[in-house]
C-alpha positions as CSV (number, residue, x, y, z in Angstrom):
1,X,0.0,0.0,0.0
2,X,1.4,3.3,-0.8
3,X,-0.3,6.8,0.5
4,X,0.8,10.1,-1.0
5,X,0.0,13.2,0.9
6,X,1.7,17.0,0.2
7,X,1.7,19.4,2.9
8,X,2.7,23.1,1.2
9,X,5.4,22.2,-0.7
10,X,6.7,18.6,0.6
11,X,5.3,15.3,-1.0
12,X,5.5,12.7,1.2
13,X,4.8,8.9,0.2
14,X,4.4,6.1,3.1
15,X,4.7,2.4,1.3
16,X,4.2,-0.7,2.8
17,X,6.6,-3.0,1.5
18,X,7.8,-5.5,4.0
19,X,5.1,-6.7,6.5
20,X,5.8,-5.2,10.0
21,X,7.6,-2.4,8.4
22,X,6.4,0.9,6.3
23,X,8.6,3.3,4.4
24,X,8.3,7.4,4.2
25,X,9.7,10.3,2.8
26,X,8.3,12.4,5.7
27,X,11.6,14.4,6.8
28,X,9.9,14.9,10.2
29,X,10.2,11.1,10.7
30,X,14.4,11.2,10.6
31,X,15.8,10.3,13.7
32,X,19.1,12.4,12.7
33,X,21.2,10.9,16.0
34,X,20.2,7.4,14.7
35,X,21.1,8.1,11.1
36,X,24.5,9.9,12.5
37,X,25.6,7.4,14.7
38,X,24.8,4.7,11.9
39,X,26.6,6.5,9.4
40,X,29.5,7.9,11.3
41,X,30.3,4.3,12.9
42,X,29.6,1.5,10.3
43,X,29.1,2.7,6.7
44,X,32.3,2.1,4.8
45,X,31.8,5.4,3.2
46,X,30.6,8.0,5.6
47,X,33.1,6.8,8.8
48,X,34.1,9.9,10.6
49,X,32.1,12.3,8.8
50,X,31.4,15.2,11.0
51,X,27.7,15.5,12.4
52,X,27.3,19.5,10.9
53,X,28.7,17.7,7.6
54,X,25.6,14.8,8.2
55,X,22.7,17.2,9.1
56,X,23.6,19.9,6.5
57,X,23.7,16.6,4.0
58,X,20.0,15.7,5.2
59,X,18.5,18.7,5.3
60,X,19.8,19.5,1.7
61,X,18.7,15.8,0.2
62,X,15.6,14.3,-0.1
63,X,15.3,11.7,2.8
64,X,14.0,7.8,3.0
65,X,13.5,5.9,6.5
66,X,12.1,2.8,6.9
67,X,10.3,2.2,10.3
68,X,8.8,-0.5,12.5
69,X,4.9,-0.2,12.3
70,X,5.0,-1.5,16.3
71,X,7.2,1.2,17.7
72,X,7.7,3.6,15.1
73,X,11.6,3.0,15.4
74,X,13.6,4.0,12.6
75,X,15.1,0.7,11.3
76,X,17.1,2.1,7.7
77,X,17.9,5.2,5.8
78,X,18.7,6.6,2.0
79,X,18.9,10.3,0.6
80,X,18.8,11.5,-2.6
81,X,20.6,14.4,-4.5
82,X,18.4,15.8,-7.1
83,X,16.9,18.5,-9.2
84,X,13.7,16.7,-9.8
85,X,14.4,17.2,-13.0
86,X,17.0,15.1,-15.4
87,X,19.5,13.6,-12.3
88,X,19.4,11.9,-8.8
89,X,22.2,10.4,-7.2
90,X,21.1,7.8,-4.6
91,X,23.4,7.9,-1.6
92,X,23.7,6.5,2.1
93,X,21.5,3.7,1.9
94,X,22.0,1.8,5.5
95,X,19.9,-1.1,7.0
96,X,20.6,-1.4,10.9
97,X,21.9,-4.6,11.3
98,X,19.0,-6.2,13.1
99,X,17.0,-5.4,10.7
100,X,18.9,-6.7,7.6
101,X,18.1,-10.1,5.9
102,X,14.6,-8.5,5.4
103,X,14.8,-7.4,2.5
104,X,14.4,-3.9,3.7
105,X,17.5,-2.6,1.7
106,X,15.7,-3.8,-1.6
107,X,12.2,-2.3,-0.7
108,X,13.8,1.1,0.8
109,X,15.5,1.1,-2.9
110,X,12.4,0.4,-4.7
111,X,10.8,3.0,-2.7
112,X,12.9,5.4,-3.7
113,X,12.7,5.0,-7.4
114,X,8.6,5.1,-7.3
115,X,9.1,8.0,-5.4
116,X,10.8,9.7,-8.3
117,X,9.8,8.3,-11.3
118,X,6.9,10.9,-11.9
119,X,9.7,13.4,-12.3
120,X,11.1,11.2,-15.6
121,X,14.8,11.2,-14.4
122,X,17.1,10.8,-17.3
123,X,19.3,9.1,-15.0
124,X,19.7,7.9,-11.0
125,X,23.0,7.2,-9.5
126,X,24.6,5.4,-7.0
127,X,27.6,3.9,-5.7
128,X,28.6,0.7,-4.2
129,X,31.5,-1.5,-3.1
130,X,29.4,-4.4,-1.9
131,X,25.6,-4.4,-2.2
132,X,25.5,-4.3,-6.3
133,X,22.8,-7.3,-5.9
134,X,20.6,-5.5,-4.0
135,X,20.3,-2.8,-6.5
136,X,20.2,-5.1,-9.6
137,X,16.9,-6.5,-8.2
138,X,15.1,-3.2,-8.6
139,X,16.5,-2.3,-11.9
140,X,20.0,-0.7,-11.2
141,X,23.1,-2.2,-13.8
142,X,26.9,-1.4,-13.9
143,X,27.7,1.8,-15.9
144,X,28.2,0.6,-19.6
145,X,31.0,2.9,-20.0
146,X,33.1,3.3,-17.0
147,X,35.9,5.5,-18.5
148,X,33.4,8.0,-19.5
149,X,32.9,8.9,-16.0
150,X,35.2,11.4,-13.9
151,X,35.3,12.6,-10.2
152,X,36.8,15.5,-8.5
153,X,37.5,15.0,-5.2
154,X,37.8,11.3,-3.0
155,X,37.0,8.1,-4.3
C-alpha cells in the first residue's frame, strides 16, 4: 500500500513493502542521532564524517526511513541528490543490522525509485562496493562505460 500526501510544498509517500515495516519520505520522521551514529560508525563510506557535515547533507537531500509499524523506530535510511528534473544520485543507503536479511535494503531502494519516477529522471546514480545485488533487483546495472565517467574530489 502506498499513501501520497503533500503538505505546502513537501510530498510525502508512506509504502508498505515488507510486513511489519512501512517506508516514508516524511523528513519529520528522521531520527538524525540514529542516522549519524549509523553513518559515522559503520558505513564504509561515511566513517568519521562530521555530524554538521551529516545534518547539512539531510537537510539539503531528499530523505527515505524505513520504520517498524510496532514502535515507530527507525530501522534504515537513504537520501537523494536531485533536481527533480533530469538527475538523482542515490546515496547513504544503511539497514541497521538487526533489521537486515529483510529485504528492507531492496524495498527502501524500490521505494525510492517510485518516489521519483513521476519526475522522468534521465538518469539515477549510486555507488557501491558491496551491495551491487541489492540494487540489480530493482532495476539498477553497472555503468556501460566506465571510462566515460570522472570525479573530483575522493574516491
Amino acid at each position: 500500500m502506498t499513501a501520497t500526501t503533500t503538505t505546502g510544498t513537501t510530498t510525502t509517500t508512506t509504502t508498505t513493502a515488507v510486513p511489519g515495516y512501512e517506508i516514508s519520505s516524511d523528513p519529520a520522521r528522521i531520527d538524525a542521532d540514529r542516522v549519524y551514529e549509523w553513518l559515522s560508525t559503520d558505513a564504509y563510506w561515511a566513517v568519521g564524517r562530521s555530524r554538521a557535515k551529516q545534518d547539512r547533507a539531510i537537510s539539503e537531500s531528499v530523505n527515505f526511513g524505513a520504520y517498524e509499524e510496532s514502535s515507530g523506530e527507525q530501522v534504515a535510511y537513504a537520501r537523494v541528490v536531485t533536481d527533480h528534473s533530469d538527475f538523482a544520485w542515490l546515496c547513504d543507503v544503511y539497514v541497521a543490522p538487526n533489521a537486515r536479511g529483510k529485504g528492507l535494503g531492496t524495498a527502501l531502494v524500490a521505494a525510492v525509485r517510485a518516489d521519483l519516477e513521476p519526475y522522468g529522471l534521465r538518469r539515477i546514480l549510486l555507488a557501491t562496493a558491496d551491495a551491487h545485488g541489492v540494487y540489480e533487483k530493482v532495476g539498477f546495472r553497472r555503468v556501460d562505460n566506465p571510462e566515460a565517467w570522472m570525479v573530483h574530489g575522493k574516491g
